[in-house]
C-alpha angles and dihedrals in degrees: 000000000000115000108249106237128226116234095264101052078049089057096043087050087046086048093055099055089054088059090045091050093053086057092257109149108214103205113041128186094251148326114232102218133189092195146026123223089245090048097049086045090048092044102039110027096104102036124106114159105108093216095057080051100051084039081066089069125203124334140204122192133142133230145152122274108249096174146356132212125183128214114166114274088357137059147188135226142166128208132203133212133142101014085305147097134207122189124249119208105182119183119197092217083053092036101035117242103270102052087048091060097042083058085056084064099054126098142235102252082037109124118215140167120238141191127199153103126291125233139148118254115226090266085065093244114149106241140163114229098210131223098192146332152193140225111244098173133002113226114219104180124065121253122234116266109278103224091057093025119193106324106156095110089203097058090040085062099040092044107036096162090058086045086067111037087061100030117050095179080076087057092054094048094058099046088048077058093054101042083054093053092048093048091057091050093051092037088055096042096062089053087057103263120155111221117223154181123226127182120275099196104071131182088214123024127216154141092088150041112260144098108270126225097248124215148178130233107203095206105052089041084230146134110252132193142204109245113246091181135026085198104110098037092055093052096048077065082056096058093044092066098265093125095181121044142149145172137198100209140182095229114189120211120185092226145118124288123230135146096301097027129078117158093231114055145145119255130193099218113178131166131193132188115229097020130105128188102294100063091049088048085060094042093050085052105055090041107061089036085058095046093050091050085048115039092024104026097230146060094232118073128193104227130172091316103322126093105218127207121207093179108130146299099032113214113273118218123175115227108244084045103061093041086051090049094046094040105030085232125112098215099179100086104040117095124229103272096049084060094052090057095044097048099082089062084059093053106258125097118237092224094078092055123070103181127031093244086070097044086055094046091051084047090050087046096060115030105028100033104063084052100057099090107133111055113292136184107203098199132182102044115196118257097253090061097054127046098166091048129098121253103256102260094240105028116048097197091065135046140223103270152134149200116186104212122212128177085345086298122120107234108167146035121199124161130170094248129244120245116165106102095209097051088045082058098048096050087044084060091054089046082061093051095056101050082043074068101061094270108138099183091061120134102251123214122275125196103190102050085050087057092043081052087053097050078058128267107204114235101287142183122213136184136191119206119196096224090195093052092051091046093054090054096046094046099045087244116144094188116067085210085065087068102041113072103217104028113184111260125187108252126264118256107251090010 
C-alpha cells in the first residue's frame, strides 16, 4: 500500500521534478570538499579580521540546509554537518539568475555543496558568500520544526537518523561513547592485553544466566545460539597460552527491556593468567578513572541528580553485609527453606524463586541496589550465585567475586576463575538440577570447556564491563536506549 503524503512532502516531490526538468540531477556520485562545517566553525570561530578570512581562500564544504531565508535578489541559509552550522549569503548577480532561482526551489533537510569565500556579515556572523553549489540529495520529507526539535521519544528511537539530523546533543552522546571505548582499548593495550575476536554464534551458550535468542544454521543442519557471554571461549584462549585477552562484544540476552536492559548490548570482556579479583578490582579501578580524566576531564560526573565522584578507592562492601545492614536480617546462615518462610515479611513471595541464589539476588535487588550511588565494589558473592567463580580462599560458602555499582546501576562482573575441572562439573550439575527445577536461566553443561579446564587453565581473573551502562553515565543519559543508536522497539501496529 503507498503512504499517503502531506502536503509538504507533496511540495518537496513536486520540488524535486522541477529539478529534474531543468536537467539537475539530485543525487550526484560525489562532492570533492576542502572543509567540513565543523572545520570551518572550530578554525575560524574566533577570527574576525576580514584579511586572515579571505587568506583562507575559497572553500568548498557540504552540508545539509537547515534554513532559508529570502531578500530580493539575495538570501540567506544555514547548513549543518557535524553538530555545527555555517551561514550562506548567496547574491543572484554573484550566483546568475538562474541558479539563484533554482536555489529558491531547494528545501530545508536538502544537502548541497558550496564554494566561496569566507567573510564575516555586520552583525559579526561567520558566512560563506558563495560563489556556486551544487545538490547532493534531495530531501523529501520535512524536517521537525527547529525551534522543538524532535522531542517524541518514541519516533527519535524509531527513527535515529532523523534523531540526529534535528538534536545535536544526540550527536554528541554517541561520540562521548565512542571516546570512552577508545579510551579502554587503548587503556588495556598499554597493560599488555591482546585484543580478539570469538564466535557469536555458538552451538552451546554460556558465561552467564539468561535465555538465550536461538537459531538455525541450514547448512550444518544445527541448532545455533546467540552468545550471552563471551566468557568460555576467552579462557579457552587462556588455556591455549594467550595470558592477556579482551573483547568487546554485542551479546544478545532474550529478556525484558527497562530503563538499563536492552537484549542486544555491548560487553568488555578481559581475562589474565596468573591474576584473582583483586587484581581485576584494581584494574577496574584505574580504568574507568582513566577513561573519565580522559574522555570527561575530570574524576566527578553529574548524573541524574547525584554528583558522582570516581576518585579512588571506591568503597568495598561485601555482599551478606550489606543485605544484613539494609534488611536487619543476617541471611547467610538460614537454609533454603528458612528463607523461603521469612521472605514474605520482605516483601517477595517465595513462590516466584526456585533456588536460594535467586531469593538472595531478589533480596539484593531490592534492598542493597538503590543504595549503591557513589561508586561500590560488592565483593564476596555467596556460592549459589556464582558457578564460574572461585571458592573464596577462607570461607568455602562464598566466592571470590565482584560487582563494581554506579548510579545504582551494576556495571561490572569479576571473579577469580575457577579452574579445577572436577569442582566446574559438579556446579554445572547443580546447574542441571536447577533448571530440572523449572529454572530456565540456568548454566548448562559444556563438554568441551570442562575438557579446555583439563588440559589446564592457570589461576585467572576476569572482568566483565557493561559498555551501555558506562556510557549512560558518562554521558548523563538515564535510558540505555539513549546510548545505543538503533534500540529494539516493539513494532507499530500497521507498520
Amino acid at each position: 500500500m503507498t503512504e499517503e503524503r502531506d502536503p509538504l512532502s507533496q511540495q518537496m516531490a513536486e520540488n524535486l521534478q522541477t529539478l529534474r526538468a531543468q536537467g539537475i540531477d539530485p543525487y550526484p556520485y560525489s562532492f570533492p570538499f576542502t572543509h567540513t562545517v565543523d572545520g570551518i566553525a572550530a578554525s575560524y570561530r574566533d577570527v574576525t579580521d576580514s584579511d586572515a578570512l579571505a587568506a583562507a581562500g575559497p572553500v568548498r564544504a557540504p552540508g545539509r540546509i537547515s534554513t532559508l531565508r529570502e531578500h530580493g535578489k539575495t538570501m540567506f541559509s544555514d547548513i549543518r554537518s557535524g553538530g555545527e552550522q555555517v551561514q550562506l549569503y548567496l547574491r543572484q548577480d554573484l550566483l546568475g539568475e538562474t541558479a539563484f532561482k533554482t536555489f529558491k526551489v531547494l528545501d530545508i533537510g536538502d544537502i548541497i555543496g558550496v564554494e566561496g569565500a569566507l567573510f564575516r556579515t555586520r552583525t559579526g556572523e561567520l558566512t560563506i558568500k558563495v560563489g556556486s553549489y551544487q545538490l547532493l540529495s534531495k530531501c523529501l520529507r520535512p524536517l521537525p520544526e527547529k525551534w522543538h526539535g524532535l522531542t517524541d521519544v518514541e519516533v527519535r528511537y524509531r527513527q535515529r537518523y532523523l534523531d540526529l539530523v534535528v538534536n545535536p546533543d544526540i550527536r554528541r552522546t554517541f561520540e562521548t561513547r565512542t571516546r570512552l571505548i577508545n579510551s579502554i582499548r587503548s587503556f588495556l593495550n598499554r597493560q599488555g592485553y591482546l585484543e580478539v575476536e570469538t564466535p557469536v554464534l555458538q552451538p552451546l551458550y554460556g558465561g552467564g544466566f539468561a535465555k538465550p535468542f536461538v537459531t538455525h544454521h541450514n547448512a550444518l543442519g544445527m541448532r545455533l545460539y546467540l552468545r550471552i557471554a563471551n566468557e568460555l571461549y576467552l579462557k579457552r584462549l587462556i588455556v591455549g597460552g594467550f595470558d592477556r585477552v579482551y573483547e568487546f562484544a554485542r551479546d544478545f540476552r532474550n529478556e525484558g527491556i527497562d530503563r538499563s536492559h536492552n537484549p542486544e548490548f555491548t560487553m568488555l570482556e578481559l581475562y589474565e593468567a596468573y591474576a584473582d579479583y583483586e587484581r581485576m578490582l584494581h584494574l577496574y579501578e584505574d580504568m574507568i578513572v582513566t577513561a573519565a580524566q580522559e574522555v570527561l576531564g575530570a574524576q566527578r560526573i553529574a548524573f541524574a541528580g547525584h554528583d558522582l565522584d570516581l576518585t579512588p578507592p571506591w568503597r568495598r562492601w561485601r555482599f551478606y553485609d550489606a543485605l544484613a545492614e539494609r534488611t536487619g536480617q543476617d541471611w547467610r546462615h538460614l537454609s533454603e527453606s528458612d528463607m523461603q518462610r521469612r521472605l514474605p515479611e520482605f516483601g517477595l513471595e517465595p513462590e516466584a524463586f526456585r533456588s536460594k541464589g535467586k531469593m538472595l539476588d531478589a533480596l539484593f535487588g531490592k534492598y542493597v541496589e538503590p543504595e549503591l550511588v557513589q561508586p561500590t565494589f560488592v565483593i564476596d558473592y555467596p556460592l549459589e550465585l556464582s558457578p564460574l567463580a572461585k571458592n573464596h580462599r577462607s570461607e568455602p560458602d562464598l566466592v571470590e567475586r565482584f560487582e563494581p555499582y554506579i548510579a545504582c546501576m551494576e556495571v561490572g562482573n569479576a571473579f577469580s576463575e575457577l579452574n579445577d575441572p572436577a569442582e566446574q562439573r559438579r556446579r554445572f550439575d547443580e546447574q542441571a538440577r536447577l533448571r530440572e527445577k523449572g529454572d530456565e536461566e540456568t548454566h548448562p553443561m559444556d563438554e568441551d570447556f570442562i575438557r579446555a579446564l583439563e588440559v589446564g587453565m592457570p589461576p585467572t581473573g576476569g572482568l566483565g564491563v557493561g559498555i551501555d551502562r558506562i556510557a549512560m553515565i558518562f554521558t548523563g543519559q538515564t535510558s540505555i536506549r539513549d546510548v545505543i543508536f538503533f534500540p529494539h522497539m516493539r513494532p507499530k501496529e500497521g507498520a
